[in-house]
C-alpha positions in Angstrom: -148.2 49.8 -79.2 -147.3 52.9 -81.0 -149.7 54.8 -82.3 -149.4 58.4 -84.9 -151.2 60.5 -86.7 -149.6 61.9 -90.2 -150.7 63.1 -93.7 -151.8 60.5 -96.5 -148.9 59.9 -98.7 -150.7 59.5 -102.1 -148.1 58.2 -104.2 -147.0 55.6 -101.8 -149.6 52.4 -103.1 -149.8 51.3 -99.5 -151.4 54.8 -98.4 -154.7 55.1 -100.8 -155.0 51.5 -100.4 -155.3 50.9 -96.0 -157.3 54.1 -96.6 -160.0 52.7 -98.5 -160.0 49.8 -96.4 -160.6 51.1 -93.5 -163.1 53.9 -95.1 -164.4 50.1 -96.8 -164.5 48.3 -93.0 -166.3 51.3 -91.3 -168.7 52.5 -93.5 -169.2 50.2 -96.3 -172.4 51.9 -97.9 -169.9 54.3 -99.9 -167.6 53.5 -102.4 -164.1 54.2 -102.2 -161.2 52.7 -103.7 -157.4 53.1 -103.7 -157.4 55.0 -107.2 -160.7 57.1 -106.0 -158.6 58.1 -102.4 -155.5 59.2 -104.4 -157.3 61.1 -106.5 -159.2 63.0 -104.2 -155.8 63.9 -102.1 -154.4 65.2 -105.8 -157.3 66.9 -107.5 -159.5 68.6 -104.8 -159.9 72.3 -105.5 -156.8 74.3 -103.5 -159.1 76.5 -101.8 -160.0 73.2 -99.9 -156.8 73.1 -98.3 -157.6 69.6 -98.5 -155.6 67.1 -95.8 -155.7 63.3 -95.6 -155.1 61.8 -92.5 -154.3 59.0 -91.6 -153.9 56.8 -87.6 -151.5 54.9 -87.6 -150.7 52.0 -85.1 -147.7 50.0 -85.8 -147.1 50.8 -88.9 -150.8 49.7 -89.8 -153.5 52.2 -91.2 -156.2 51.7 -88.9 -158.1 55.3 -89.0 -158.8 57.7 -91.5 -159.9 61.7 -91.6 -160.8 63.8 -94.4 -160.2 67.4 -93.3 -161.1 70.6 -95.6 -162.4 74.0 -95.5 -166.4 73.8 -97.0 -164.3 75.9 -100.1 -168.0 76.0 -102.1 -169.7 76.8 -99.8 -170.8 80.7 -99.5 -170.1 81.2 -95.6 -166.5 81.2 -94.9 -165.0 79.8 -91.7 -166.7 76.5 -92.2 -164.1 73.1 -92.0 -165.5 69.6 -93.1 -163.9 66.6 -90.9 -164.9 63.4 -91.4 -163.1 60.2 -88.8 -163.4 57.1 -89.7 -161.5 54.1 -87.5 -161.7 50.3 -88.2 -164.2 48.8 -86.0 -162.2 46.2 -84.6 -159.5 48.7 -83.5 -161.5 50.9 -82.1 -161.1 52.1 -78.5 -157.3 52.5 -78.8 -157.4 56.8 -78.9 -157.0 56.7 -83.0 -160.1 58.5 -82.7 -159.2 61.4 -80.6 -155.8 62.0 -82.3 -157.1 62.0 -85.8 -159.9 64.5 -84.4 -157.3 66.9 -82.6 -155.1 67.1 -85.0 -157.9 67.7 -87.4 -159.2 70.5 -85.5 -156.0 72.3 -84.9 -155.3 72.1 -88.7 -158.7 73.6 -89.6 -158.2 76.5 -86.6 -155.1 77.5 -87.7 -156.8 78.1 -91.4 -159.4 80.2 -89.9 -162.5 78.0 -89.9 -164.8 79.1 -86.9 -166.8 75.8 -87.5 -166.8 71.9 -88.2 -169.3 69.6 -89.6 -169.7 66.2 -90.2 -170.9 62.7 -90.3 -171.4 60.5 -87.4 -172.7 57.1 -88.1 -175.7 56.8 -85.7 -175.0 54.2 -83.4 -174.1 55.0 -79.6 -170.6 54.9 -79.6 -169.8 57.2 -82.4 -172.9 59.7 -81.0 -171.2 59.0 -77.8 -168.1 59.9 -79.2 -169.2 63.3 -80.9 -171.1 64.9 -78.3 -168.1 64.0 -75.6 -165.9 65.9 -77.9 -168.2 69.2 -77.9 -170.1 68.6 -81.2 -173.8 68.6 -81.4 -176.4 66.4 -83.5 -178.4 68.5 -86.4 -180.1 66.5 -89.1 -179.7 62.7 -90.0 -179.5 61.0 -93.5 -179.9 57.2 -94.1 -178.0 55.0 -96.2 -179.9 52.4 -98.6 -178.8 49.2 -100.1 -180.9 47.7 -103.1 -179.9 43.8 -104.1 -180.0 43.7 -107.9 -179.6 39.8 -107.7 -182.5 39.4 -105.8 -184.5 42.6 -105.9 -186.8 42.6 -108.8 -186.4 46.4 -110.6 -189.7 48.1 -112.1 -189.8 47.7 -115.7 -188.7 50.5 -117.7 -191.8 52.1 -119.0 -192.5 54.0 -122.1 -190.0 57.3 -123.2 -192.3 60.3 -122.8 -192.8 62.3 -126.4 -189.9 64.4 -126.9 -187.8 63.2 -124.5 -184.3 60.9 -124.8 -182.1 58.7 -122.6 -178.2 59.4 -122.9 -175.6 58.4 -121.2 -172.6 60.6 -119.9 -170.7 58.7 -122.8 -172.3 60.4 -125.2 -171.4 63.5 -124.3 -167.7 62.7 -124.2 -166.3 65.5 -126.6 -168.3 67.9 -124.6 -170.0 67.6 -121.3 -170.2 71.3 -120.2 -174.7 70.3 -120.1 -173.8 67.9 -117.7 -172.1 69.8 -115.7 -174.6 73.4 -116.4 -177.6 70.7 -115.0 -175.6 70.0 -112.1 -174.5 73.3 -111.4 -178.5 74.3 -111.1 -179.0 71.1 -109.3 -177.1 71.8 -106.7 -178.0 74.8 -105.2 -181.8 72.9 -104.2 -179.5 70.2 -102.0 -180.8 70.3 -98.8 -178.5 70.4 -96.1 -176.6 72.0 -93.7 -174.2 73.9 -96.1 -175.3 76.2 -99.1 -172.7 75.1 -102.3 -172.2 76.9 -105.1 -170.3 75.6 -108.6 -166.6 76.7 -108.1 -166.4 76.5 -112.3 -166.5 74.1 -115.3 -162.7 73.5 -114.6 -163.4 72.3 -110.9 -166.1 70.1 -111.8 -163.9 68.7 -114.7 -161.3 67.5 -112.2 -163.7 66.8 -109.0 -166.7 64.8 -111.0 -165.9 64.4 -114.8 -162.7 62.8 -114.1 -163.2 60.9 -110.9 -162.1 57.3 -111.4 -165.3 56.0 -110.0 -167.7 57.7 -112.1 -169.0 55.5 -114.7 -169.8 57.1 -117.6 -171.9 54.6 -119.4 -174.0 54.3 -116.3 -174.6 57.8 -115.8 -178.3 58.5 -117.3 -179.3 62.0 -118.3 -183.1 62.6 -119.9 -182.4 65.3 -122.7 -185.1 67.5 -124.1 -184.4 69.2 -127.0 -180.8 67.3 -127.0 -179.8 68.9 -123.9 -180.2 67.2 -120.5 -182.7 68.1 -117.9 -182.6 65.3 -115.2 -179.9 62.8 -114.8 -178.4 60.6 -112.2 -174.8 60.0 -111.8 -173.3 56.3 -111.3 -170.1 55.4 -109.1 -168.9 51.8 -109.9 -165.9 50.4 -107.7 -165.0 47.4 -110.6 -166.3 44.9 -107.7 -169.9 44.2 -108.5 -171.0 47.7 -106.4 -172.9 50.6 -107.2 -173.5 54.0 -105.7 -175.7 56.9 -107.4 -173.6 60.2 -106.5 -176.2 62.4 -107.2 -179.6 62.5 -108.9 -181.5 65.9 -109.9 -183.7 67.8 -112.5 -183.6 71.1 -113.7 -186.2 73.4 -111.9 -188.0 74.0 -115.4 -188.4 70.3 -116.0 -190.0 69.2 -112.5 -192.9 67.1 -111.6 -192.7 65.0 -114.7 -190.7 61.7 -113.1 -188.0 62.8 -115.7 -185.0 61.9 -112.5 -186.9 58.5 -111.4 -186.9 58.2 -114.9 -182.8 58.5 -115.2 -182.4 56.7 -112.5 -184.5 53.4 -113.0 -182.5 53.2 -116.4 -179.3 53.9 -114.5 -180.0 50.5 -112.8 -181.6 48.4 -115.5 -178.3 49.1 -117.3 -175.9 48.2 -114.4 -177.7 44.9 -113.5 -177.1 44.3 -117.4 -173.5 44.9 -116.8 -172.9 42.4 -113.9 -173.1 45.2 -111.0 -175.3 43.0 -107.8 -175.1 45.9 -105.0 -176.5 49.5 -105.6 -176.6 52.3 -102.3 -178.0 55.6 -102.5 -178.5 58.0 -99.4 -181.0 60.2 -99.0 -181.3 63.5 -96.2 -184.3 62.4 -93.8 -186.0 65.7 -95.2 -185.3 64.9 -99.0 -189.2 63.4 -99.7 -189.2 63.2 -103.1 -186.2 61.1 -103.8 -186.9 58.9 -101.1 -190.2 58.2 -102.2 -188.6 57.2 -106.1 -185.5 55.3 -104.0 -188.4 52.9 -102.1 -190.6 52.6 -105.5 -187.2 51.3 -106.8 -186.5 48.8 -104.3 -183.9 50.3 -102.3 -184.4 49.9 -97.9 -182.7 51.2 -95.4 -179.5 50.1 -94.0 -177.7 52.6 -91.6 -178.3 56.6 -90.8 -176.1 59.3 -90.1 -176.4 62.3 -87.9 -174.4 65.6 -89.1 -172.6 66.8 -86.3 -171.5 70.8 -85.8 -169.1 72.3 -83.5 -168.0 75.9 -83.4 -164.1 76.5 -82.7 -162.5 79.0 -80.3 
């Protein structure tokens, strides 16, 4: 058995495509595909100094990383790494590679610290704190079966208030991206983000190959939107909602449930049977609209932090 660590070769179809299958075979509550991994590798911000790894064993992909500096984030010297190895190759030392080349990578750019996801369940935990890092807050996957789920019915459009999609504003979605923008500095977590720009969300959100534009629900006021919810499709029957939010002028009106319930009514219409969402164990509000819709529990992660040096 040999077994090596190098960089993600995007343009090479066999690359983006054992990527996402292992990403698919060890954590299959998020969507990724082939075209979704390649893009990422091209059209992630620079100041990411964003590297793709992947373990390779035999000339088979069996682990992934994703390794880059928090770049929007407004404390420097913070790296992102995320492992991820197939489960029925784990235990061969893909792990530990991946994460020490990882870290070495993310040293020698400065970062001070690394963060990320570890899939609560003893091994990985296992795994993590054996490797210095320690647990901070957890966040649960859930899974909603549009097949055999039954979704509330869409109620009545409040008075001055209209349901758009992200098609509609095609020839110019700078609102979109202003709403998110303001949406995204409430995120709780771990790491404060700021927008990077119009131009960065263009390329990192706008133009992602799994956002689906005519699934993406934004309730305008006024013609300009105020809550939304943002739709991934992977083409295979499966749904993810990427983020949902309202602006802080328009809260406590249901305007984001609103959004979102739509969101779904329209992609069970269009053939898609599997939705996930994930919520941070501390984010009340959307978890209490994500159970009203349906949606239960299907795996948690723990964020894991270790400092470098």
């Amino acid at each position: 058995m040999t077994l090596i660590v190098r960089d993600l070769r995007p343009d090479v179809p066999a690359d983006p495509e054992g990527f996402a299958r292992v990403r698919g075979l060890a954590l299959p509550y998020i969507l990724f595909t082939s075209e979704s991994v390649r893009h990422n590798a091209l059209h992630t911000h620079p100041d990411a100094r964003y590297r793709p790894l992947v373990a390779e064993e035999d000339g088979e992909i069996i682990g992934t990383a994703q390794v880059l500096l928090a770049y929007d984030s407004s404390e420097p010297g913070q790296g992102v790494l995320n492992i991820h190895v197939r489960p029925d190759r784990a235990g061969r030392g893909a792990g530990g590679l991946l994460l020490r080349t990882a870290e070495e990578y993310l040293a020698s750019l400065g970062a001070t610290k690394v963060l990320g996801w570890v899939l609560d369940e003893p091994a990985n935990r296992a795994f993590a704190e054996r490797h210095g890092y320690r647990a901070s807050r957890s966040a649960h996957f859930l899974r909603l079966d549009l097949e055999a789920a039954g979704l509330p019915p869409l109620p009545p459009t409040p008075p001055g208030v209209e349901l758009r999609s992200a098609a509609d504003f095609a020839d110019d979605p700078r609102p979109l991206f202003e709403l998110d923008a303001e949406t995204l500095q409430d995120e709780p977590g771990d790491l404060d983000f700021e927008s990077r720009g119009y131009d960065d969300w263009l390329a990192r959100t706008w133009d992602h190959p799994l956002l689906n534009r005519e699934l993406t629900m934004a309730a305008c006021v006024g013609g300009r939107p105020v809550a939304f919810s943002t739709a991934y499709t992977d083409g295979d029957g499966r749904y993810s909602t990427a983020m949902t939010g309202t602006a802080r002028a328009h809260r406590g009106k249901g305007l984001a449930k609103l959004a979102k319930l739509h969101s779904l009514h329209r992609a069970r219409a269009a053939g898609v049977t599997e939705a996930f969402t994930g919520n941070d164990t501390g984010n009340d509000p959307m978890i209490a609209i994500n159970e009203w819709l349906g949606y239960e529990i299907c795996a948690t992660e723990v964020h894991h932090v270790r400092e470098l040096g």
